[in-house]
BAFI-3210 file (N, C-alpha, C; in Angstrom, 3 decimals, decimal comma, padded with zeros to 6 digits):
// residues 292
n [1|2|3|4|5|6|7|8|9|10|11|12|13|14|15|16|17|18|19|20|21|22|23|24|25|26|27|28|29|30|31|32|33|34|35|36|37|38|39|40|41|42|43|44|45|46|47|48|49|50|51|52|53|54|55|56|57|58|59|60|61|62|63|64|65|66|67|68|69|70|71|72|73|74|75|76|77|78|79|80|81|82|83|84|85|86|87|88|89|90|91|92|93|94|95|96|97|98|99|100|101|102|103|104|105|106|107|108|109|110|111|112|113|114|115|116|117|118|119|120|121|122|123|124|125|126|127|128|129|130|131|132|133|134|135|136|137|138|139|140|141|142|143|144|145|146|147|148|149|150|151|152|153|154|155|156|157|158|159|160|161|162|163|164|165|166|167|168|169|170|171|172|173|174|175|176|177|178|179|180|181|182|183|184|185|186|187|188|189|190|191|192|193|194|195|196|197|198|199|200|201|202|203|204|205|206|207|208|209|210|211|212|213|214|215|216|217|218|219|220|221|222|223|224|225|226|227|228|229|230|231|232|233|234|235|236|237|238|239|240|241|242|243|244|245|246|247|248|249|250|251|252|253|254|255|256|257|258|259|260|261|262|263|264|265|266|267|268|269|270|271|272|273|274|275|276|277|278|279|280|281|282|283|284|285|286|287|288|289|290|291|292]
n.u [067,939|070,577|071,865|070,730|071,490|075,015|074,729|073,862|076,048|078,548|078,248|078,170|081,024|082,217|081,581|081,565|082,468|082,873|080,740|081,029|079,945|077,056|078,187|079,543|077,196|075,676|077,900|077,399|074,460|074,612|075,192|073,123|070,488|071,094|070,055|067,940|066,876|064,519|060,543|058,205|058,589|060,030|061,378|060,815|063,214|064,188|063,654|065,708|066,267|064,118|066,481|068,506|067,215|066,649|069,011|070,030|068,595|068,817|071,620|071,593|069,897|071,749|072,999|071,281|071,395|074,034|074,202|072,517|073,697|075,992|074,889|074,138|076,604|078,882|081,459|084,925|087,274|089,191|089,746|087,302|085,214|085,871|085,517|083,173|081,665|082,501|081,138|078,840|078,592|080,316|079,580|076,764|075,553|076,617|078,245|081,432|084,489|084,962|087,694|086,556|085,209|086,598|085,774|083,476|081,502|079,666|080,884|081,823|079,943|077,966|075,029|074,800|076,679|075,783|072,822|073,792|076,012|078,820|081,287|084,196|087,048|087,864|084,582|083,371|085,045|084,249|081,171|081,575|082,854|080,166|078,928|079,446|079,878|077,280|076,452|077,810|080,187|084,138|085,734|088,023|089,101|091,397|093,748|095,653|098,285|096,596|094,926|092,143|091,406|090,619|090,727|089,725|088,560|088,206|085,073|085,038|087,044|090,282|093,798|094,365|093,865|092,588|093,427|091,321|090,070|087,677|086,766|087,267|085,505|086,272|088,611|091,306|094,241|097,453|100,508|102,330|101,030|099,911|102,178|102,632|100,877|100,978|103,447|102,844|101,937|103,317|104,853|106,730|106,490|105,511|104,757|103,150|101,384|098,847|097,419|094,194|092,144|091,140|087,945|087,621|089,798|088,916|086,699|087,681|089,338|087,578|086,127|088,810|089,135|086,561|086,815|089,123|087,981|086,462|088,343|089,567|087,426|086,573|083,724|082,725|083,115|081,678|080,982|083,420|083,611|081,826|082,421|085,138|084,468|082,594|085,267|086,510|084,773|085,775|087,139|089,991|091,972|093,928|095,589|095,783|093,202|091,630|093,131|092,008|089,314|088,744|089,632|088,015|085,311|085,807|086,048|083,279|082,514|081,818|083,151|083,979|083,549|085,514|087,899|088,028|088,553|090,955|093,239|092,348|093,798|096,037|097,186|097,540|099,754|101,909|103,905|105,637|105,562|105,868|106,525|104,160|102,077|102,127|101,683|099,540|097,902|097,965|096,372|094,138|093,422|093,029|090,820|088,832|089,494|087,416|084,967|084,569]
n.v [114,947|114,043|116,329|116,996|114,469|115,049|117,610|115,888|114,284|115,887|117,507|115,213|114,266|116,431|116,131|115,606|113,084|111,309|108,966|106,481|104,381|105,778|107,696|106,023|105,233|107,296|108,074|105,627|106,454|108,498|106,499|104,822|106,588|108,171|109,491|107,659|105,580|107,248|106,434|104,249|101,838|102,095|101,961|103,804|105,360|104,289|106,807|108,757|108,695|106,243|104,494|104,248|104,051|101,013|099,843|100,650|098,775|096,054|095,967|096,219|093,808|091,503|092,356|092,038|089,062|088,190|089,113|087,667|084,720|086,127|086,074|083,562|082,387|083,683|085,190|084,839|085,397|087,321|085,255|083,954|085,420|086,172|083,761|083,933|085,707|084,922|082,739|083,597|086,010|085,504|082,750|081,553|083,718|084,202|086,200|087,066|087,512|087,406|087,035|087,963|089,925|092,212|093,511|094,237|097,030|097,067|096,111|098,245|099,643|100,364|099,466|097,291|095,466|094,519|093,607|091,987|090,475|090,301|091,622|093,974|093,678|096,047|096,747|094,892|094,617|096,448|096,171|093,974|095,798|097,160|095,803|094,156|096,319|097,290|095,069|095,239|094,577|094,929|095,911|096,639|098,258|097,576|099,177|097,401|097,173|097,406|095,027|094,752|094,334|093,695|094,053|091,935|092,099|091,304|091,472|093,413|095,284|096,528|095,754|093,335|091,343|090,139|089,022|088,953|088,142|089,206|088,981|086,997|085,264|085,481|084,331|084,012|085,586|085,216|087,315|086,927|086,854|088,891|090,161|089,322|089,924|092,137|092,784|091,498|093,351|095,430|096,141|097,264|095,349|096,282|097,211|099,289|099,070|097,990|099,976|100,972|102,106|105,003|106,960|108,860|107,694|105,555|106,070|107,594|105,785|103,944|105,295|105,718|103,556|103,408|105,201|104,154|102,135|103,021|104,717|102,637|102,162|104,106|104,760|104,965|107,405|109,670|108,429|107,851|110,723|112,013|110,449|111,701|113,996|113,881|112,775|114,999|116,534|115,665|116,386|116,247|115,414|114,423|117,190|116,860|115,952|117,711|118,247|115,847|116,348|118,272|117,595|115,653|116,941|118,204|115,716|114,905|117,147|119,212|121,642|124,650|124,845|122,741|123,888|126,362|124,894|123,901|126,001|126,878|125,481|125,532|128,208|127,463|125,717|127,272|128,194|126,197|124,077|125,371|123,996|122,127|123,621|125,066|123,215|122,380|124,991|125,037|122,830|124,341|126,065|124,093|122,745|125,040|126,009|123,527|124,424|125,347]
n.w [099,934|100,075|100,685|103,712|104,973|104,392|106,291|108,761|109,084|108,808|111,353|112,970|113,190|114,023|116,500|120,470|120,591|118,129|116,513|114,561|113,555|112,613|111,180|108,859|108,282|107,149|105,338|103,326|102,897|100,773|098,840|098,527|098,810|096,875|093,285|091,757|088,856|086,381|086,584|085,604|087,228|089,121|091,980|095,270|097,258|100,443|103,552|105,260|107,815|107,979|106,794|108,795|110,940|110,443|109,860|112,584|114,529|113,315|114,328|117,197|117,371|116,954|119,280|121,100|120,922|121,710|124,494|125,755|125,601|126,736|129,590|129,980|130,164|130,821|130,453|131,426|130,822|127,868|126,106|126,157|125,377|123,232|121,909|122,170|120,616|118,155|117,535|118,050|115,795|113,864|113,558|113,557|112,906|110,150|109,994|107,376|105,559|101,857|099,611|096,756|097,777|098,247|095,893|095,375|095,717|097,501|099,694|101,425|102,342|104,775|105,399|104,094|104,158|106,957|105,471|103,450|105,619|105,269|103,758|103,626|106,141|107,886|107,841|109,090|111,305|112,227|112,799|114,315|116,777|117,382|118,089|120,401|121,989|122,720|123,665|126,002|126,669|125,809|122,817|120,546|117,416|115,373|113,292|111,789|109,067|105,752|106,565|108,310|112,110|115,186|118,742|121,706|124,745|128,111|130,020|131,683|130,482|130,910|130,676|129,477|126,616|123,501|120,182|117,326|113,711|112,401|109,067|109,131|110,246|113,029|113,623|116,120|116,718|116,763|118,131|116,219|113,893|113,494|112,796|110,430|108,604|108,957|107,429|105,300|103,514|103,508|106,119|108,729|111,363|114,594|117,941|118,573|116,505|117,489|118,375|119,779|116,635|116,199|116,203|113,688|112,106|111,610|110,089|107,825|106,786|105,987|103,906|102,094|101,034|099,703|097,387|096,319|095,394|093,311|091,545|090,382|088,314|086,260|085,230|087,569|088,514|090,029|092,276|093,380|093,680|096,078|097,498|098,367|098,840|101,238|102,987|103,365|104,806|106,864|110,254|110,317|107,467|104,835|102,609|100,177|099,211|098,204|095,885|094,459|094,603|092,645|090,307|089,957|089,570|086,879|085,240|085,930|084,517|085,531|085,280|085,573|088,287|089,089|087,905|089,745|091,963|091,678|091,397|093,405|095,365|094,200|095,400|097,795|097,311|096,225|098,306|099,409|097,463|094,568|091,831|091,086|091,835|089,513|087,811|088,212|087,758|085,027|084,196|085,468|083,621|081,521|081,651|081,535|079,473|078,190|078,162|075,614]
ca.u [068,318|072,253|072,394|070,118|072,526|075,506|074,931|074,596|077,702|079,722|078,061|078,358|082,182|082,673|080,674|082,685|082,866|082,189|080,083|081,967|078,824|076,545|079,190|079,247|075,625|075,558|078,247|076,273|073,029|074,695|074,926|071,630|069,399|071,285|069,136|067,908|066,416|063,161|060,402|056,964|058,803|061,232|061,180|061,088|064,185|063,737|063,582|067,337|065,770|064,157|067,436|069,307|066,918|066,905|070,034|070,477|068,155|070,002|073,284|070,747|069,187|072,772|073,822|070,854|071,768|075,450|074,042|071,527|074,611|076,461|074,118|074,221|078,085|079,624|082,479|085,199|088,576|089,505|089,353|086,086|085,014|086,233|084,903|081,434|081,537|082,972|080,091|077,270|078,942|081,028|079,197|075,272|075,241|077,640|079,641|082,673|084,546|086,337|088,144|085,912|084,333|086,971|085,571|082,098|081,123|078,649|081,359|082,310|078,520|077,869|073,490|074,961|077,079|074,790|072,286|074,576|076,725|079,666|082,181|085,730|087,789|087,336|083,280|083,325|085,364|083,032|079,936|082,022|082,519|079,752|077,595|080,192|079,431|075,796|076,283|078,686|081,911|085,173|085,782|087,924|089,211|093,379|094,072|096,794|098,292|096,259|093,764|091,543|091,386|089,806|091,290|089,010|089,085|087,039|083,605|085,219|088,355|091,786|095,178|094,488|092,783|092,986|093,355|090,392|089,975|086,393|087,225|087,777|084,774|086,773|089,800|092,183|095,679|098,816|101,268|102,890|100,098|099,795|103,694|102,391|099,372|101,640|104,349|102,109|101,321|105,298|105,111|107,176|105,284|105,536|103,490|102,065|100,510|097,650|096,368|093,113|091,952|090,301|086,697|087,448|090,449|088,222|085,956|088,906|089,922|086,659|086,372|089,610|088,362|085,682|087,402|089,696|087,168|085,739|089,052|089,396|086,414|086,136|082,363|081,946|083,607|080,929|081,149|084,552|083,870|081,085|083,421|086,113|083,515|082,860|086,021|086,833|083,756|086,304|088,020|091,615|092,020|095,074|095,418|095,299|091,822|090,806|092,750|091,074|087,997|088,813|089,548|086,557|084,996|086,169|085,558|082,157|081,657|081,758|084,773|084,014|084,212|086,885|088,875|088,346|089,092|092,630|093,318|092,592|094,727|097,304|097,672|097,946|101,015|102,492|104,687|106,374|105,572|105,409|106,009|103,185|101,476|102,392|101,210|097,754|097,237|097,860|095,045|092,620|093,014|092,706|089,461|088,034|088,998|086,801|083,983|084,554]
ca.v [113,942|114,307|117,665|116,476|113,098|115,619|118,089|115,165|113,739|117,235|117,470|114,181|114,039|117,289|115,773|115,783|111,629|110,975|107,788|105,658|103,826|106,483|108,111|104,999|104,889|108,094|108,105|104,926|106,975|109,130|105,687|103,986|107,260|109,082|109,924|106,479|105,806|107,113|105,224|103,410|100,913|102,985|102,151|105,062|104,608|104,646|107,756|108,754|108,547|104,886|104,095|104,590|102,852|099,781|099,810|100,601|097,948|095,337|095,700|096,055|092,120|090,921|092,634|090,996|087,951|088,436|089,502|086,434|084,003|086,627|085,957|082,011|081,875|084,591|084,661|085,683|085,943|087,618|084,015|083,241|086,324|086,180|082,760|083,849|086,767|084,487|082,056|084,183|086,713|084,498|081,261|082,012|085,063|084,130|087,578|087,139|088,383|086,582|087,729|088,817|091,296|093,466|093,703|095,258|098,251|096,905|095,761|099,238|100,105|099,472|098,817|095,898|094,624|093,613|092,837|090,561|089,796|090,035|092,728|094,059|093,782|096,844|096,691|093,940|094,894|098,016|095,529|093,463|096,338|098,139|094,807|094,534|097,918|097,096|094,130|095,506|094,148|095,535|095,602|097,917|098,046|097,373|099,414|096,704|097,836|096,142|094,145|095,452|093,192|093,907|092,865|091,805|092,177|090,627|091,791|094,543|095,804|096,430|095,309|091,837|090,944|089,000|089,510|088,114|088,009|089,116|088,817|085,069|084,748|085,568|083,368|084,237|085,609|085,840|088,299|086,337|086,809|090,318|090,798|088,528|090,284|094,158|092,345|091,394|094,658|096,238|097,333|096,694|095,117|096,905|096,635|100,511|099,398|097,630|100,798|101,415|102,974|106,641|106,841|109,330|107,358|104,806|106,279|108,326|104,499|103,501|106,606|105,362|101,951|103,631|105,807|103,566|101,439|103,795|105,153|102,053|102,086|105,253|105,060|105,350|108,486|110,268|107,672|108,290|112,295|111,899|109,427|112,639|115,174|113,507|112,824|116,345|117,103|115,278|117,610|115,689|114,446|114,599|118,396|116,653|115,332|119,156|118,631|114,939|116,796|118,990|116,705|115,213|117,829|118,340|114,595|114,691|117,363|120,512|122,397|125,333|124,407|122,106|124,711|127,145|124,254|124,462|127,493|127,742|124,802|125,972|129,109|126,592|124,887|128,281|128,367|124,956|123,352|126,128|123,569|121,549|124,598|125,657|122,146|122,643|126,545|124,403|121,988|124,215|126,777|123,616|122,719|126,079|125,458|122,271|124,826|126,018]
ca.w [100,928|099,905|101,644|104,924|105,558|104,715|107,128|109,772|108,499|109,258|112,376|113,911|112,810|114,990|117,859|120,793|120,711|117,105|116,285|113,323|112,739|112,601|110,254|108,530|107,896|106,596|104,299|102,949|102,169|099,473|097,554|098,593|098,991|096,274|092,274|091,218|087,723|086,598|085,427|086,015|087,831|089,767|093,843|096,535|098,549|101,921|103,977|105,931|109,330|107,935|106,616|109,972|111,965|109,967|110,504|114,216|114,888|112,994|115,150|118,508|117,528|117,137|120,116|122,035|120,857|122,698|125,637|126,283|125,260|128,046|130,791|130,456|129,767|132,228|130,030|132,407|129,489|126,730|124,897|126,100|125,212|121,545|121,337|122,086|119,814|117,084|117,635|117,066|114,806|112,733|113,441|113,879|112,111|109,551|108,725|107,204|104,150|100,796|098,145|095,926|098,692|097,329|093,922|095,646|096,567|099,007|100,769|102,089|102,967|106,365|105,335|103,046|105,283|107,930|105,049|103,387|106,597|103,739|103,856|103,938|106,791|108,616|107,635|110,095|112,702|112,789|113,069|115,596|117,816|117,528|118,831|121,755|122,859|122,894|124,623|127,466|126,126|125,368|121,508|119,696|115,809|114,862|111,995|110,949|107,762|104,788|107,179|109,601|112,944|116,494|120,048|122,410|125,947|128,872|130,395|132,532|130,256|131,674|129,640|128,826|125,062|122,519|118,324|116,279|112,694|111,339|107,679|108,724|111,089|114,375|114,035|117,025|115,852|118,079|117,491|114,701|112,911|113,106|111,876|109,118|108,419|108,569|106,696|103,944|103,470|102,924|106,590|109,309|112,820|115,750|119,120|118,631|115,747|118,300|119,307|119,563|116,130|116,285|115,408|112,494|111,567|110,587|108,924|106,553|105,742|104,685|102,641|101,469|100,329|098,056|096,152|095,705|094,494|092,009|090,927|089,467|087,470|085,417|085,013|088,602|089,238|091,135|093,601|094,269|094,375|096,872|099,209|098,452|099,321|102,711|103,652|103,728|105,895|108,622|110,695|109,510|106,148|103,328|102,224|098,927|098,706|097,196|094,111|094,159|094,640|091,584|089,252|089,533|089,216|085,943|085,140|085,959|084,023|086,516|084,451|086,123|089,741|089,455|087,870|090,655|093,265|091,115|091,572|095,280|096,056|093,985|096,079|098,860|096,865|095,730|099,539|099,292|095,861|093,164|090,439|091,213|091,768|088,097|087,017|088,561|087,503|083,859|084,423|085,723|082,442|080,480|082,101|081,048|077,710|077,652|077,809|074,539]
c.u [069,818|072,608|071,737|071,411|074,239|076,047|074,724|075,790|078,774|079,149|078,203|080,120|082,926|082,419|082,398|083,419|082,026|081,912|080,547|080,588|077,652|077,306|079,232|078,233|075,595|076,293|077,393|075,111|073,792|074,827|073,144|070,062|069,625|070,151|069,293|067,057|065,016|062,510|059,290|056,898|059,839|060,791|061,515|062,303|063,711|064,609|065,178|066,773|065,393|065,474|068,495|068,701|066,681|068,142|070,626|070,061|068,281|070,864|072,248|070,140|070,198|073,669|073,153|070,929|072,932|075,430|072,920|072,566|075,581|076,144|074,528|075,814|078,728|080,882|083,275|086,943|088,478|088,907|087,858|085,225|084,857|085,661|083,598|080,955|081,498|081,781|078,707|077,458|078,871|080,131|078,056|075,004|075,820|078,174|081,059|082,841|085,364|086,611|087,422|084,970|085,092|086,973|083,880|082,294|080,548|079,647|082,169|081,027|077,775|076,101|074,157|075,509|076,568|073,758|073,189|075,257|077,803|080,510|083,896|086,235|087,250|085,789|083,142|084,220|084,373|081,617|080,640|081,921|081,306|078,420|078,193|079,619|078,408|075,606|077,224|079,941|082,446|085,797|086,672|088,706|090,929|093,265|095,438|096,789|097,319|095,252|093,444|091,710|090,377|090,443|089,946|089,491|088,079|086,124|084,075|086,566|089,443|092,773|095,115|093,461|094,094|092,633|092,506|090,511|088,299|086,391|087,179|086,819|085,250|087,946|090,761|093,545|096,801|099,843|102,193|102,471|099,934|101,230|103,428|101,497|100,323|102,543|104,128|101,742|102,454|105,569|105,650|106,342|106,179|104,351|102,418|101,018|098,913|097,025|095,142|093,111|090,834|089,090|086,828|088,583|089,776|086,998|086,392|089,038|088,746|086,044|087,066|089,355|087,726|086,210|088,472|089,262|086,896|086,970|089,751|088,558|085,927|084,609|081,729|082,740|083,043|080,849|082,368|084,257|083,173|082,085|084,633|085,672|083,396|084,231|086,745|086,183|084,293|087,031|089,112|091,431|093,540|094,606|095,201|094,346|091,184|091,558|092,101|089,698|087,964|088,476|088,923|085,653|084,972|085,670|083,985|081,480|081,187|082,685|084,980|084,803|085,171|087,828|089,323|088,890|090,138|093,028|093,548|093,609|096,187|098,333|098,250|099,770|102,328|103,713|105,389|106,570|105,166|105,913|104,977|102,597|100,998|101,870|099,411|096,952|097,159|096,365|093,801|092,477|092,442|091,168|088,670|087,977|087,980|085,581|083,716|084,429]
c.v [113,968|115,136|117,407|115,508|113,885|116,817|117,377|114,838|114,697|117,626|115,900|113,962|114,735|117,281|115,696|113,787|110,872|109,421|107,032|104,915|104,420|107,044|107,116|105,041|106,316|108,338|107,359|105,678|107,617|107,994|105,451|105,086|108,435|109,128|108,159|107,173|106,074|106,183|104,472|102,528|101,154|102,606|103,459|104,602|105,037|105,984|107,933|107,974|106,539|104,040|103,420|103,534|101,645|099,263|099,485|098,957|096,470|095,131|095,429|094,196|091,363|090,636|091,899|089,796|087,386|088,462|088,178|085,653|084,496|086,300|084,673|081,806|082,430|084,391|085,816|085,903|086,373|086,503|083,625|084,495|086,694|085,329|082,812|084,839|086,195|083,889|082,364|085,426|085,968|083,163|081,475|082,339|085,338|085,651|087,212|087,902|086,787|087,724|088,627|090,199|092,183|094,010|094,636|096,233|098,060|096,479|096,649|100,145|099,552|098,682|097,660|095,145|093,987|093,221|091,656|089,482|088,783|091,845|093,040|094,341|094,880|097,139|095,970|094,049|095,733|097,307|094,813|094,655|096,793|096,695|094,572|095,428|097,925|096,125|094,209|094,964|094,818|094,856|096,817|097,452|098,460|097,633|098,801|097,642|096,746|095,382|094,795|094,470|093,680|092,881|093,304|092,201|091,390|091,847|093,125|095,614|095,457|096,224|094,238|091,711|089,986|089,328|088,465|088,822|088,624|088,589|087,238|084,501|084,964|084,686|084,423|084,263|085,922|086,931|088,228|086,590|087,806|090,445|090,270|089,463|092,349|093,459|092,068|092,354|095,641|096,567|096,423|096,683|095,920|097,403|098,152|100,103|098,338|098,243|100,850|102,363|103,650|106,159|107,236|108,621|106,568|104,976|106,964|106,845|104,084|104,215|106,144|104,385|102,560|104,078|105,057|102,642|101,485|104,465|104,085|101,375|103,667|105,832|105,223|106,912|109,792|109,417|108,166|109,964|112,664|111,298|110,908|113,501|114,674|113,351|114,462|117,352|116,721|116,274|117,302|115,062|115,101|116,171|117,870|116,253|116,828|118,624|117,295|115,462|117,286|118,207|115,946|115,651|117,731|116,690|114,689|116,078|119,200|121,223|123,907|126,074|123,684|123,097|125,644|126,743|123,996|125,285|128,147|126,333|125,154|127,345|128,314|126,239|125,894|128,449|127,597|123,967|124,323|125,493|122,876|122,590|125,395|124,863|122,411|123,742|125,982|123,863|123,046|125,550|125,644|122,832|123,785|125,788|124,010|123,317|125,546|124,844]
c.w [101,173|100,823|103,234|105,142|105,361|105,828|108,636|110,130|109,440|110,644|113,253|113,696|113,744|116,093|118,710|121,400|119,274|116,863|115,338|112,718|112,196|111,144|108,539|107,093|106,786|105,291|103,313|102,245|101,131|098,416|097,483|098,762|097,543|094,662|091,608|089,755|087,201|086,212|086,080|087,185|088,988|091,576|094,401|097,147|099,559|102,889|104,678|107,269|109,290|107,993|107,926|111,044|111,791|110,531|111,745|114,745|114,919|113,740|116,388|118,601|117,561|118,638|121,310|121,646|121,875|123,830|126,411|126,278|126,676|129,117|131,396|130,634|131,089|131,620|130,724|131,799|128,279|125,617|125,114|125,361|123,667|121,070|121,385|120,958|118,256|116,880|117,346|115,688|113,144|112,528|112,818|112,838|110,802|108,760|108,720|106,112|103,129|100,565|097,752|096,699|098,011|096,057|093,888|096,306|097,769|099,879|102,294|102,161|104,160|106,229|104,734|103,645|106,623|107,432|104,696|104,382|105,763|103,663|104,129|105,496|107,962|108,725|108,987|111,459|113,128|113,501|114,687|117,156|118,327|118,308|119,918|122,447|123,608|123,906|125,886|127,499|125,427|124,147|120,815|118,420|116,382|113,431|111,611|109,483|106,524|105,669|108,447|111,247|114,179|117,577|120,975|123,766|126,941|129,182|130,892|132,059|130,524|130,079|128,922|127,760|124,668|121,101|118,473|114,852|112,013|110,299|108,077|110,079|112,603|114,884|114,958|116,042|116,923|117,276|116,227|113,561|112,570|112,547|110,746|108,386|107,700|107,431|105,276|102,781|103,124|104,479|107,735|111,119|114,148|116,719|118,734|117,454|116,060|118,768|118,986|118,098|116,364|115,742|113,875|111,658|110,849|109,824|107,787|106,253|105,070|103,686|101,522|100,465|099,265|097,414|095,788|094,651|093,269|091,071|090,304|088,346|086,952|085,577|086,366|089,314|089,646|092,290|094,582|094,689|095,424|098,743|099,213|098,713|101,224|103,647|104,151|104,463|107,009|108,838|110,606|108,679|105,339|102,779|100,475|097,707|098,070|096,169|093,842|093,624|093,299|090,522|088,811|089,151|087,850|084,701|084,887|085,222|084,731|086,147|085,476|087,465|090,210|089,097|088,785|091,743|092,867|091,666|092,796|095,776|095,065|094,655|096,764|098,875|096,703|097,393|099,543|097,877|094,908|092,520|090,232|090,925|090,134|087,386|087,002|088,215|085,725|083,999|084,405|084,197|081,103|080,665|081,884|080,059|077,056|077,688|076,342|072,938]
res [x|x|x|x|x|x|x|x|x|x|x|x|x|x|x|x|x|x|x|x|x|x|x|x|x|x|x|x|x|x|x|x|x|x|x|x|x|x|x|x|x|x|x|x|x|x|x|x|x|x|x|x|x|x|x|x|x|x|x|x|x|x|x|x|x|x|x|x|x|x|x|x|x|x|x|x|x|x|x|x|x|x|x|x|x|x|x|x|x|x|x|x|x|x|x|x|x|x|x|x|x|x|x|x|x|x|x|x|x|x|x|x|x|x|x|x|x|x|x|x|x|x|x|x|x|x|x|x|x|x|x|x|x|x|x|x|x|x|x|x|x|x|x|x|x|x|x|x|x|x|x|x|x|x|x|x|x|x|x|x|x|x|x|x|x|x|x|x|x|x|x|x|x|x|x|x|x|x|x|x|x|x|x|x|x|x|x|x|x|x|x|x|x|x|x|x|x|x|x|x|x|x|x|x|x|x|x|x|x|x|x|x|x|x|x|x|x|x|x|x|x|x|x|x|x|x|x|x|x|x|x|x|x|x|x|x|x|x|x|x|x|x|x|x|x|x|x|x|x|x|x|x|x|x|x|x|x|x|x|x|x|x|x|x|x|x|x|x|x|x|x|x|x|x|x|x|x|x|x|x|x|x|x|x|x|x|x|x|x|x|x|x]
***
């Protein structure tokens, strides 16, 4: 199933208008479809294809929700626009995030997040837009630094939106809020950082998220090498997610193959960083020696 929902993955990434939720979803299955425990009592997980259309179908009942609420309303601003979104999203539908979202995993799995309707930041912008879309409204994701956001726009586009909040149910933020919000974060505000984010950008951050996740928990570090395996199925990522990759490798137990994924990124390094390079041709001999 790993290698099926992978070779979607690397094909829908290279599409020539890649899908983020789709993407999403897929990363997702290598947790929720990946080797559960055996055992008398053991559940089947559900099929990829099931998986997906659970899924789809999910955002599609939200999105007709939006779109009936659309009909009667005729919301003809940005603010009305946000406030209807907020209302069945945030209100209705209650997704938001706390705190402690960042202490789950599920909160960077897009199936959990529209089960729970409970997720980080960008989880929820992703849901936000992606029920916009559906419902014929202009929605796109603000990779603020540190907090995800989404500006709205009215029924027909153009220049004029408005910041909302997911994470906080759809609270409206003026630009104050966003320098607050980057500022919080070490980084300094400036208007570019309202652009529209990339499809694959956001799906490299929520990559990001997991392994960050897992690289603070030891015992999950196949999680993280999985989220570091995918991200490198994007056609831009950090030249440095191979020796990530490696070292997990090695971690988990693969001495072999992590050593060789040394080795070839140390050529890499050997042009600009030969002491690194020298550090890493270390490592991966001492990863052989664990076979002994």
């Amino acid at each position: 199933m790993t290698e099926q929902s992978r070779a979607r993955f690397r094909s829908t990434a290279r599409a020539e208008h890649p899908d983020p939720v789709l993407l999403c979803l897929l990363a997702a299955a290598e947790h929720t479809l990946g080797p559960r425990p055996a055992g008398p009592d053991a559940e089947e997980p559900p099929t990829l294809d099931a998986l997906l259309a659970a899924c789809q179908a999910a955002i599609e009942r939200h999105a007709a929700a939006v779109r009936q609420i659309v009909a009667e309303r005729a919301p003809g601003t940005p603010e009305e626009t946000a406030a209807l979104l907020a209302a069945v999203l945030g209100g209705r539908e209650r997704f938001h995030g706390r705190q402690s979202d960042y202490r789950r995993l599920e909160s960077s799995l897009l199936p959990e997040v529209l089960r729970r309707r409970r997720g980080l930041p960008i989880m929820l912008a992703l849901v936000w837009s992606a029920v916009a879309a559906r419902a014929g409204l202009t929605v796109h994701g603000v990779a603020l630094p540190g907090h995800f956001i989404v500006a709205v726009g009215g029924p027909a586009g153009g220049d004029d939106y408005v910041l909302a909040d997911p994470f906080h149910g759809g609270r409206l933020l003026d630009l104050d809020d966003a320098a607050r919000l980057a500022h919080r974060a070490g980084h300094a505000f400036s208007p570019e950082l309202l652009t529209p984010a990339q499809p694959l950008d956001i799906v490299l951050r929520v990559l990001g998220n997991i392994r960050n996740w897992a690289a603070d928990r030891p015992e999950h570090a196949r999680t993280q090498l999985w989220a570091t395996e995918l991200s490198l199925l994007l056609p831009r990522h950090p030249a440095q997610l191979r020796l990530e990759r490696a070292e997990l490798l090695v971690r988990t137990g693969d001495f072999l193959a992590g050593a060789a994924e040394m080795d070839s990124y140390a050529q890499i390094l050997d042009a600009f960083d030969p002491d690194t390079a020298t550090r890493v041709r270390q490592d991966a001999r001492a990863a052989r020696h664990r076979l002994n």
